[in-house]
N, C-alpha and C positions, 0 to 999 in steps of 0.2 A: 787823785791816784792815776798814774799811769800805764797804758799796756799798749806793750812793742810787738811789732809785728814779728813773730817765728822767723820770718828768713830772711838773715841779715850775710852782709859780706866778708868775706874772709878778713878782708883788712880791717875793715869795723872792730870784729873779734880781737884784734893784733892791739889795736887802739886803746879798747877800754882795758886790756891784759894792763898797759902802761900807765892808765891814769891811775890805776886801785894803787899800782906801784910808787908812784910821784904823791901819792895823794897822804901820809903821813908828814912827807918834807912840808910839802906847803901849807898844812895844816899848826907846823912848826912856826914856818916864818912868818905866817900870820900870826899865831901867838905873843910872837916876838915885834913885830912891826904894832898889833893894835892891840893893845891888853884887854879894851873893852869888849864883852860879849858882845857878837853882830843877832841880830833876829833874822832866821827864814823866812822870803817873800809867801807868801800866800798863797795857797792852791788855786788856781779855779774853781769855779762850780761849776756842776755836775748841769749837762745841757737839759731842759726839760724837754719835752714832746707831748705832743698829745695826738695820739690816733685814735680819729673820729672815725668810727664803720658806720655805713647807712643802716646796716640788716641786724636782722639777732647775732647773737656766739653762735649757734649751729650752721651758721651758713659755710659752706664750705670753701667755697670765693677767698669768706672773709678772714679763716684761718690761714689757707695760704698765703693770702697777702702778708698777713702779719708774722709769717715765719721768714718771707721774702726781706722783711723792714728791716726784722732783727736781725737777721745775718750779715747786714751792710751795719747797722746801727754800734752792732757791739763790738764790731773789729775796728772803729775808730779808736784813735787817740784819745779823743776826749771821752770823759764818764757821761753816759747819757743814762737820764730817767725817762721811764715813758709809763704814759696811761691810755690805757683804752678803755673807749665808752662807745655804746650803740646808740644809734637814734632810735634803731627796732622801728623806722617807717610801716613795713607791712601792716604788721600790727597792730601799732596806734593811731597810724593817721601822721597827714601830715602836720595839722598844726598842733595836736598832742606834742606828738615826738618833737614839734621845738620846745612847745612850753617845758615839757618834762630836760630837755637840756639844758634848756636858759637855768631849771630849777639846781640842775646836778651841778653848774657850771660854778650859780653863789655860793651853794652849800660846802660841796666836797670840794671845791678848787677855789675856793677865797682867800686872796692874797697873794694866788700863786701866778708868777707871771712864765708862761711858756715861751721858750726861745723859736719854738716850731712847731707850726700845726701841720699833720698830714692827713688828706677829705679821701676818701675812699669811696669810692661809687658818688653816680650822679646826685643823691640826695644829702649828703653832708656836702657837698660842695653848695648845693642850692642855699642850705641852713645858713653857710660862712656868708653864703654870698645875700642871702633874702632877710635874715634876723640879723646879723652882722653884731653877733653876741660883744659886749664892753668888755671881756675877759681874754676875750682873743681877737680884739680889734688892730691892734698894735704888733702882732705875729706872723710873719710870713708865713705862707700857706704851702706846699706840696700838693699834690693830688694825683690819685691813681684810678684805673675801673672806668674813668669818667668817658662816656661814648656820645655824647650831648654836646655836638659841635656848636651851636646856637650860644650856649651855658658858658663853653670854655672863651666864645670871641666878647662874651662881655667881662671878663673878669681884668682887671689890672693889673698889668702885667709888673707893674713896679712890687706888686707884693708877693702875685700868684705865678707859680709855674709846678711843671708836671707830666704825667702822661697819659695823652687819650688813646682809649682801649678804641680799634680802629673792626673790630668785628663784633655783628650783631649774635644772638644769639642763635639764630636759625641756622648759621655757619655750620654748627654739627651735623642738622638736618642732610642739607646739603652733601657735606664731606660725605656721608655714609650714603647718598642717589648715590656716587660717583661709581659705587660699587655695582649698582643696581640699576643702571638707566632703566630700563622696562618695570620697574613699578610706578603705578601709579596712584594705589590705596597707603594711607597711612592710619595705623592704628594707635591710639595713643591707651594708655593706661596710665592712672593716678589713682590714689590715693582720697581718704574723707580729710586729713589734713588740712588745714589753711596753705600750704605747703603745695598741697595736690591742686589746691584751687587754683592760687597763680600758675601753676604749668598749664591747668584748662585754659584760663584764657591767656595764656600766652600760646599755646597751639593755637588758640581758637582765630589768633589775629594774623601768624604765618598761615591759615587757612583763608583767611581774606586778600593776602598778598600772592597767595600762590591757587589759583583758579583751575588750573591745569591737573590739580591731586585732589583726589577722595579722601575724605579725613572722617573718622568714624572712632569715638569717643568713648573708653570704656570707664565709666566714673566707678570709682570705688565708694563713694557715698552715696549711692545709689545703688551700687549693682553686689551680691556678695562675691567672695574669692571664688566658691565653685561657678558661677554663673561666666565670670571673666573667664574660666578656663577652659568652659565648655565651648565661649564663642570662638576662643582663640582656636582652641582646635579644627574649627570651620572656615577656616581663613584658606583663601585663596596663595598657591604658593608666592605668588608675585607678588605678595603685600609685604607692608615691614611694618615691625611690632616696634614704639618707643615704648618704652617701661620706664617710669620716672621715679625717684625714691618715693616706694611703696612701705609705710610702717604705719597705718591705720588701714583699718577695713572697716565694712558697712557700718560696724556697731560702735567703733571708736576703740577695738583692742589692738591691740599690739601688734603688732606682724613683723616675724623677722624679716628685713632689708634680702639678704643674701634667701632666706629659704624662697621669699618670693621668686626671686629671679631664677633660681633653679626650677620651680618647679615653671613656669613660664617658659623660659625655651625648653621643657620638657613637653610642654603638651601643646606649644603653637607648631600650627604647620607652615609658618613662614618665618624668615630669620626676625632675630630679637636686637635688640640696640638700644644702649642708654645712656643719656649724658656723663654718667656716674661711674666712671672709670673698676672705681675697688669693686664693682659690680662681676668684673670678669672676670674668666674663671666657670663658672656656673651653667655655661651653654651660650653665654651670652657672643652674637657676632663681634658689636664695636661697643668705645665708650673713649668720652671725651678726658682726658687727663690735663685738668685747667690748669693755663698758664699762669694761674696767680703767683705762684712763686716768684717766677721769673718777669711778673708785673711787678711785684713789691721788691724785688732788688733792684730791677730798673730806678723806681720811684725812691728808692734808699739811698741809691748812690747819688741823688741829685738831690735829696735832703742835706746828706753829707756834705755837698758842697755849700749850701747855706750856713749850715753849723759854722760851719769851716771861713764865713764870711764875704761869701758871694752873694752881690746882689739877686734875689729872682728873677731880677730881670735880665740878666744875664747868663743866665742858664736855659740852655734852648728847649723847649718844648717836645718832649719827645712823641713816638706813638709805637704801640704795639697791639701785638692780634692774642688772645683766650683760648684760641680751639687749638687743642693738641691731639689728634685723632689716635687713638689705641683701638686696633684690632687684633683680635682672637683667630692665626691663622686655621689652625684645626678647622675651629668651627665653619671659617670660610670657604676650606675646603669641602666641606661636609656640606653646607649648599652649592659648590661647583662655581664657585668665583674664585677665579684664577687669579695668582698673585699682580699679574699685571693691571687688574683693574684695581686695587688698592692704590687711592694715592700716595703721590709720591713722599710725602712728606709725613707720613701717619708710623708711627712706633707698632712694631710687631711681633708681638707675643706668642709661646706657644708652637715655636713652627713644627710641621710635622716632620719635617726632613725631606732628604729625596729630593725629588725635582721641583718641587717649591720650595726648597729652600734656594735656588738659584734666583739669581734676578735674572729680569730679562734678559740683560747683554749675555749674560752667561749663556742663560738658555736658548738663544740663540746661538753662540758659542758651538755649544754641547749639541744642541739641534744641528748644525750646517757638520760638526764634525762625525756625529753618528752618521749625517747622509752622505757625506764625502765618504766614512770606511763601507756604508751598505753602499755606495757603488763601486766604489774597489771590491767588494767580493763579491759585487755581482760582476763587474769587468774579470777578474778570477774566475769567477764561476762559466763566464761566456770562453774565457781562453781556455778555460780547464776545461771544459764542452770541445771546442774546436780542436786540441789537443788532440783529445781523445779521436773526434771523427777523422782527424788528418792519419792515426795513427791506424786506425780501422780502417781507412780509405787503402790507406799503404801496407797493410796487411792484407786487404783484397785485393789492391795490385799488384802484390807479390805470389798471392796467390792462386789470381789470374794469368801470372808470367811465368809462375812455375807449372801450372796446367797447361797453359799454350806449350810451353816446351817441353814437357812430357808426352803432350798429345802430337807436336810434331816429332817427337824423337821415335813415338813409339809407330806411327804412321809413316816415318822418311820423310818428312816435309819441312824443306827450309823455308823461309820467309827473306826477302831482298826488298830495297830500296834503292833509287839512282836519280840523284837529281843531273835533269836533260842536261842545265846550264851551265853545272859546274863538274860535273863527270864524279860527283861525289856518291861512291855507292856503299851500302851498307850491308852486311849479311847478320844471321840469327845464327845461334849457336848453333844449329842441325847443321845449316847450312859448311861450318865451319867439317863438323862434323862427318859430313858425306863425304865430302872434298880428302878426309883423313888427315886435317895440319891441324894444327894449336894458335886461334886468332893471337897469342902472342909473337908467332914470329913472321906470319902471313897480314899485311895489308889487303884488304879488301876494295879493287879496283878493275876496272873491267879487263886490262892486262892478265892480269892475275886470274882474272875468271877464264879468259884466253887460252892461259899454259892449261889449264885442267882439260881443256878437252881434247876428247882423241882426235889426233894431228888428219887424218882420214874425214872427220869431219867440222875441223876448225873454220877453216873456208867457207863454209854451209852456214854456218851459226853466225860465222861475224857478218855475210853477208844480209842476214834474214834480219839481226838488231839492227844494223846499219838501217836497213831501207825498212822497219817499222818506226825508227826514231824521225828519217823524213817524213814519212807519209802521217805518224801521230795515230797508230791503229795498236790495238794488243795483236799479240803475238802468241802463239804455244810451237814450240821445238820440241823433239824429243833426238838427243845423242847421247852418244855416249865421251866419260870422263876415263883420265886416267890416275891414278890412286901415286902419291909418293911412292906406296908398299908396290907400284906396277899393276895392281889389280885394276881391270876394266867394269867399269859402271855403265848402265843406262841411268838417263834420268831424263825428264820430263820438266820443263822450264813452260812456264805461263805468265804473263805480263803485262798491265795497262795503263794506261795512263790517265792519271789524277792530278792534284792540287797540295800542294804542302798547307801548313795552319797559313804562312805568311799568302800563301797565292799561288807559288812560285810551282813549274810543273813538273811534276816527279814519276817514275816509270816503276810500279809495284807490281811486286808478282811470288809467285813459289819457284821452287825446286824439288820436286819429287824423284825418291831414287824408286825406279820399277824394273831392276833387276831381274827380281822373283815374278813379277809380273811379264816379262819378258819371256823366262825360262817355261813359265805356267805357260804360254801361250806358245810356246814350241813342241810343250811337251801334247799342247792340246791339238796342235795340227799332226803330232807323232801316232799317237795314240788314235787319230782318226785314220791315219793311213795304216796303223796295224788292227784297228776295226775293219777296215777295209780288206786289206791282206786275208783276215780270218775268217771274214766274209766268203772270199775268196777261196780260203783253205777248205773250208766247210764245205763249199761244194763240191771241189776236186775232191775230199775225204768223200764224201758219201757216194760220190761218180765211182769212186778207187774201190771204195768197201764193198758193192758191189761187182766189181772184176774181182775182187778178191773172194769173193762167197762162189763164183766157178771156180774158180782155181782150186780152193780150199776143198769144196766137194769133188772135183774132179781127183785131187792127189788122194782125198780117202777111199774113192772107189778102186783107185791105182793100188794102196798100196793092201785094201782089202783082197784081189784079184791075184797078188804076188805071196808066192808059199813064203814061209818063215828063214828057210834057206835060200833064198831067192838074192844075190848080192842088189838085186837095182832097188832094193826092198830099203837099204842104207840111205839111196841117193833120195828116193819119195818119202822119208821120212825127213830128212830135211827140206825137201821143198815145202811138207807141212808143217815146220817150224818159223820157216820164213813166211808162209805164208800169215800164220797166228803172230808173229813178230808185226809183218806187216798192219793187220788185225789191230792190232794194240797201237801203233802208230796213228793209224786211223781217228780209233776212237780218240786218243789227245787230241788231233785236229778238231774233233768232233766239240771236246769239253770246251778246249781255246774259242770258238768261235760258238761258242753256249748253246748246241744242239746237245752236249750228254751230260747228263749231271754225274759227278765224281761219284767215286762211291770206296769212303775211306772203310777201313778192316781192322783186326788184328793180325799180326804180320809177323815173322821175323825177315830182321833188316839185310842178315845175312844171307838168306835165300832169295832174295831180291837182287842182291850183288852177285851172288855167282850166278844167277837166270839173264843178268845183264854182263856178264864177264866173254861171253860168246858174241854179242854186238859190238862191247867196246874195244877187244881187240883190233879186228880189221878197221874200224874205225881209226886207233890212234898211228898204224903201220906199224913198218917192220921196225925202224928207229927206237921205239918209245917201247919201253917195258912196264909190263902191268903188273904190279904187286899187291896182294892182298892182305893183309893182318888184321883177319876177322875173331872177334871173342867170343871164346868158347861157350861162356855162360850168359850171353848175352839177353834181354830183359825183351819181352816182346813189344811192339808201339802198336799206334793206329792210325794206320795211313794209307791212300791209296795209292796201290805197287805200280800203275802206270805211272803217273808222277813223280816215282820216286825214281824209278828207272829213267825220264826224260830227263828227270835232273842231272845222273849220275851220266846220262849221256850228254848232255847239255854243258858240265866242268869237265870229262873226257875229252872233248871237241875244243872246248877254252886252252886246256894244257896243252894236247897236241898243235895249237899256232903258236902259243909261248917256248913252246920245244921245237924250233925248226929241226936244228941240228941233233935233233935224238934226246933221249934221257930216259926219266923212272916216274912210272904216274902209281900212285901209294893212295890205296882208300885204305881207311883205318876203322874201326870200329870199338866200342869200349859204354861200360857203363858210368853214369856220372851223376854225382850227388852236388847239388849246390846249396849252399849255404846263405849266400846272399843272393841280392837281387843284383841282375845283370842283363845286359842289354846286348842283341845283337842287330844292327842297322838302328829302324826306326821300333823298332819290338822290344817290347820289355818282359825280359822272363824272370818267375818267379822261384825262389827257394823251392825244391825237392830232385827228387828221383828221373834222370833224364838219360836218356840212348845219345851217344857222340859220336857223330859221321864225321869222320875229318879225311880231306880230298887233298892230296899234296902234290907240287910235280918239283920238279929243280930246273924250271924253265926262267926266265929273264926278272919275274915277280914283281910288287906293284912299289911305287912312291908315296910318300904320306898321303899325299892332295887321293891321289888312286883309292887307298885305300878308304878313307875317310868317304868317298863317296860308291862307293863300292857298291852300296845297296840301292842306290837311288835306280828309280826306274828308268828302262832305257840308257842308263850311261854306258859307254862305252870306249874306249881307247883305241878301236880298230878303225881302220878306213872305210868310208861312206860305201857301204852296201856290204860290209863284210861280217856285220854283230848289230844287235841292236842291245845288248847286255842283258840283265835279268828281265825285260820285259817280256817275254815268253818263257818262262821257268813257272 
C-alpha cells in the first residue's frame, strides 16, 4: 500500500486529471491487442523495524524519541512495521536485560527478519554491539541518545551509523548557574523510587566533578515530605532547589508529581528548578524540555535513508545536544533575575509583560530613547527656566528704566553720553524733554546741544567742554538754554570721564534744569533784603511812634484848650486824625517787621472803606476818580482793619501808576455764596458764605503770563526800585 505525500504540484494534478481520462482507451487496446488476462506485479513488503530502548516505557527520553521516529517513519513511501522492546537496564542489570532479550528475540520475533534496527541510548547499542544477538546480526543498525564516544569509534561503520547526543547531563545544571552566577549551594531533592536513586547518584558524581559547589541532599527515602519542607524553608536565598520527579515518599505512597512541586517552591526560600519541564507552572523557575523529539527525527530521517537503500556507511554520522532550557519568566522575575541573564537560547514562558518583555536590544533601545526625551525636557526645562529669567531680567529692566525716567523726569534730570573719539553723543528722554523738541526730529550732537544755549552764554560753555576734553578732568557748568517755545532755562550740566564696555573713552554726565532753583534763590536773597528793610522799618516805626505820641498828646491838649466854636478847633482835629492815621501806619511797620502781633475782629468791610476813602483820595490825585459801590446788607467778616486798609491803600497806589493819564478806581463790595471749590493764587477756598472786595480801575491791565502770576510773592512788572508786588500786603 501506498501513501503520497499532501503536497503535490499543480502540473502533477493536470497529469493524473489525464491519465484517469486515457485510461479506458488503453485499457481497450489492450484488450484488443492481448486477449489473455495479464497478473499484477506484487506489492512490496511492509519495511520491518525494531526499536530497541535501553530504559523502561516510563522514561520520558524514551517516549519522545519514539514519537521523534514515527513521525519520519510513517510519512514514508514505504509501509513500515515497527516493534518496540526495552532492555529495562536499570532494573535488571546488565546481563539480565541481555538474557531476557536474547529470550524475547527467539520467542516473540522467530522467524522474523528486520530490515532495520534502531539502539536508542548507550546500552542497546552496547547489547547490538557485546551479545551481537543471530536475529539481528545481518540488520543495519541506526542509533540515537548514544553519548559514549569510545562505544561509537568501535562500531562498523559498514553496518552502523547514527547520532551521538553531544551533551552530558549536567548541561541543565549548568544552563540554569547561568541565571545565578552567585550561587554556590545545590539542593537536590528525590524521591524513595529506584528513579530517585539514580538521580542521587547521578548529582552525587556532578558533585565530584564540580569541587567549587555545596551539594546537600534531601533524600525522600529517608527523609518525610514535611521534613523536606521545613529544611527548604531554611535555605539560604542564594541556593538553588533541584526537584527531580518526586511520586514516592518515605513510606513508598504515591505523591502527586505536580502537587509536590507546587508545594516546594511554595515554601523554599531559594528559587526551584527541575529537569522535568511539564513541572512548570507550579512556582517552578526553570526546566529542561528534552530534545528527544527532535533526536528521534534526526535519527528517523537517516533510518529512512537506509530503508530507502543506502548503505550506513554512507550516511554521515551525525550529532546533537538534549538540553532545551524552559524558563518561567514570572517566576524569574519574582527572584530579581533580569531577562538579560537568561540564556540565550532557553524557551520563555509565562512573560509578565512590560519591560521584560523586551529584549535587550530593545531595552536598550527604549532605555537610550527614554533618556534622550528626559534630556530634552530637561534641556526644555532649562530653556523654559532661562526664558522665564530673561523675561524677568527684562521686566526689571524695564522697570528699572521706567523708574530711572520717572525719577529723572520728576527731578529734571537728564542723563548724556559722548564718546571723546568719534563725537557720537547720546541723550535720555528728559534730556530730550528740557530742551522741549521730540528726539524724532532733533539729532543728538554737540552742534545741536550748541544751538540750545543762550547765545550770551554759548562761548562760555563751548569753551569750558573744549578745554575739559584737552585736559581729561570733569566738568560742572551751569547756563542757561533757550526753549523752541523762546522760553529761558537754567540748567546745571555735570560730566566725567569713564570707559565704554569695549575700553574706548566716553565723557558721561547730567543735565539738571534749576530754574526754580534759581528763582528760590532770588527770591531768597529778596526776602533778605526785605528782612532787612523791615528791620529797618521797625526801627524808624518805633523812633516815628514815639514823635507821634507828642504830637498826638500835644493836639489833644490843643484842642481840649479850644471852645467848641473855636474855628482852629476844625484844623486840630485833623491834625488828630493824621496823627492816629499815622498811628496805624506805624503799628503795620510794627506787624511787617514782627514787633506787633495782628489783632483780627469782627468788622464791617464797609466802615473800613470809607475810614480809608479820606487817605486814598489824595493819594490817587486829582486825575483818578474814587468810586464806591458798597452793599447795603453786607455780612460782617474777621479781620484785622489795619491790613485791610494797607491793602486797599496798597491796589489804590497799583491803579493810580496803571492810570497815568487819569480814569475811575471802583471798590465794590457784595455778599457771595460758593458752591464749589475755588481757588485764588496758591489758596484754596472752600464751598460757603463769603464777603467780595472787588478793587477795579480802567488803567492799562495785565497779560495772561501777568495774571497767571499775579500772586506770586514779590512779582512785579514795575521798574527796579519802584514795587516789590504783594510781598508787603
Amino acid at each position: 500500500m501506498y501513501e503520497f505525500d499532501g503536497a503535490r504540484s499543480t502540473a502533477g494534478g493536470a497529469w493524473r486529471l489525464r491519465l484517469v481520462l486515457l485510461l479506458p482507451l488503453f485499457l481497450a487496446v489492450t484488450a484488443w491487442l492481448a486477449p489473455a488476462a495479464v497478473q499484477p506485479a506484487a506489492e512490496p513488503r511492509p519495511a520491518s523495524v525494531l526499536i530497541l530502548h535501553s530504559y523502561d516505557p516510563g522514561y520520558n527520553w524514551s517516549m519522545e524519541l519514539t514519537q521523534g521516529l514515527h513521525s519520519v517513519l510513517e510519512s514514508l513511501p514505504r509501509e513500515t512495521d515497527s516493534w518496540i522492546e526495552y532492555l529495562n537496564v536499570r532494573r535488571l542489570g546488565r546481563p539480565e536485560a541481555w538474557r531476557w532479550m536474547n529470550h524475547v528475540l527467539e520467542q516473540r520475533h522467530a522467524g522474523r527478519r528486520f530490515d532495520l534496527v534502531i539502539a536508542c541510548d548507550d546500552a542497546a547499542l552496547e547489547y547490538l554491539l557485546g551479545a551481537d544477538p543471530p536475529a539481528l546480526r545481518q540488520a543495519p543498525v541506526v542509533f540515537c541518545g548514544v553519548g559514549n564516544r569510545e562505544l561509537i569509534a568501535r562500531l562498523p561503520r559498514q553496518r552502523f551509523t547514527g547520532v551521538e547526543e553531544v551533551s552530558t547531563a549536567s548541561d541543565f545544571l549548568d544552563e540554569v548557574m547561568k541565571m545565578m552566577p552567585a550561587v554556590r549551594r545545590i539542593v537536590v531533592v528525590t524521591d524513595s523510587s529506584a528513579t530517585g536513586a539514580e538521580h542521587r547518584a547521578f548529582y552525587a558524581q556532578i558533585q565530584k566533578e564540580r569541587p567549587q559547589l555545596e551539594f546537600e541532599f534531601l533524600d525522600g527515602s529517608r527523609m518525610p515530605v514535611e521534613r523536606i519542607f521545613g529544611r527548604l524553608q531554611q535555605l539560604d536565598p542564594q541556593s538553588l532547589v533541584i526537584l527531580t520527579q518526586f511520586t514516592r515518599d518515605q513510606d513508598g505512597r504515591y505523591v502527586s508529581p505536580r502537587w509536590m512541586a507546587a508545594e516546594v517552591a511554595r515554601v523554599s526560600a531559594a528559587p526551584v528548578a527541575s529537569p522535568h519541564v511539564r513541572l512548570l507552572g507550579q512556582g517552578i523557575l526553570a526546566g529542561n524540555l528534552s530534545a528527544g523529539f527532535a533526536h528521534g527525527e534526526l535519527a528517523g530521517r537517516m533510518a529512512a535513508e537506509v530503508l530507502q537503500g543506502v548503505r550506513p556507511a554512507d550516511v554521515p554520522l551525525r550529532r546533537h545536544g538534549n538540553i532545551r532550557l524552559v524558563v518561567d519568566d514570572a517566576v524569574a522575575a519574582r527572584w530579581g533575575i533580569p531577562r538579560s541573564a537568561i540564556p540565550a537560547g532557553a524557551d520563555i514562558v509565562n512573560p509578565p509583560g512590560g519591560w521584560r518583555a523586551l529584549s535587550s536590544a530593545d531595552q536598550r533601545l527604549l532605555a537610550a530613547g527614554a533618556a534622550l526625551a528626559v534630556l530634552q525636557m530637561l534641556l526644555i526645562a532649562v530653556l523654559l527656566v532661562t526664558m522665564w529669567q530673561r523675561r524677568r531680567a527684562e521686566r526689571q529692566l524695564k522697570e528699572s528704566r521706567e523708574m530711572l525716567e520717572r525719577a529723572q523726569r520728576i527731578a529734571r534730570i537728564g542723563l548724556w553720553t559722548r564718546n571723546a573719539a568719534t563725537g557720537a553723543l547720546h541723550w535720555s528722554g528728559e534730556v530730550y524733554r528740557m530742551f522741549g523738541v521730540d528726539p524724532a526730529t532733533v539729532r543728538a550732537s554737540f552742534e545741536s546741544f550748541l544751538s540750545f544755549v543762550h547765545p550770551e552764554d554759548r562761548a562760555r560753555v563751548e569753551e569750558a567742554v573744549r578745554s575739559s576734553d584737552r585736559q581729561r578732568r570733569s566738568r560742572v557748568l551751569e547756563f542757561r538754554i533757550v526753549r523752541p517755545d523762546g522760553a529761558v532755562r537754567y540748567v546745571r550740566s555735570v560730566g566725567e570721564w569713564t570707559t565704554g564696555p569695549r575700553g574706548e573713552p566716553l565723557v558721561a554726565g547730567m543735565v539738571q534744569d534749576i530754574t526754580e532753583l534759581r528763582q528760590l534763590e532770588e527770591l531768597l536773597a529778596q526776602v533778605q533784603r526785605v528782612e532787612a528793610v523791615g528791620t529797618l522799618a521797625g526801627g524808624v516805626a518805633h523812633d516815628f511812634n514815639n514823635l507821634l505820641t507828642v504830637i498826638n498828646g500835644y493836639s489833644q491838649l490843643l484842642a481840649g484848650a479850644l471852645s467848641p466854636d473855636d474855628p482852629r478847633l476844625l484844623h486840630v482835629r485833623e491834625i488828630q486824625r493824621a496823627g492816629e492815621r499815622a498811628s496805624e501806619l506805624t503799628r503795620q511797620l510794627l506787624a511787617f517787621s514782627r514787633r506787633q502781633i495782628l489783632s483780627p475782629r469782627l468788622l464791617d468791610l464797609n466802615e473800613v472803606i470809607q475810614d480809608s476813602a479820606g487817605l486814598l483820595k489824595p493819594l490817587l490825585g486829582e486825575k483818578i476818580e474814587l468810586r464806591l459801590e458798597l452793599s447795603t446788607s453786607l455780612s460782617p467778616i474777621h479781620a484785622d482793619p489795619a491790613q485791610l486798609g494797607q491793602v486797599l491803600i496798597n491796589l489804590a497806589a497799583n491803579a493810580r501808576d496803571a492810570m497815568p493819564d487819569g480814569g475811575t478806581l471802583t471798590i465794590r463790595t457784595a455778599n457771595l455764596m460758593l458752591q464749589e471749590f475755588s481757588r485764588a493764587g496758591e489758596e484754596k477756598i472752600l464751598p460757603g458764605r463769603y464777603v467780595e472786595l472787588i478793587v477795579s480801575d480802567n488803567g492799562c491791565g495785565m497779560d495772561e503770563e501777568t495774571r497767571r502770576r499775579a500772586f506770586e510773592p514779590f512779582f512785579t512788572t514795575k521798574p527796579v526800585g519802584k514795587g516789590t508786588g504783594l510781598g508787603l500786603a
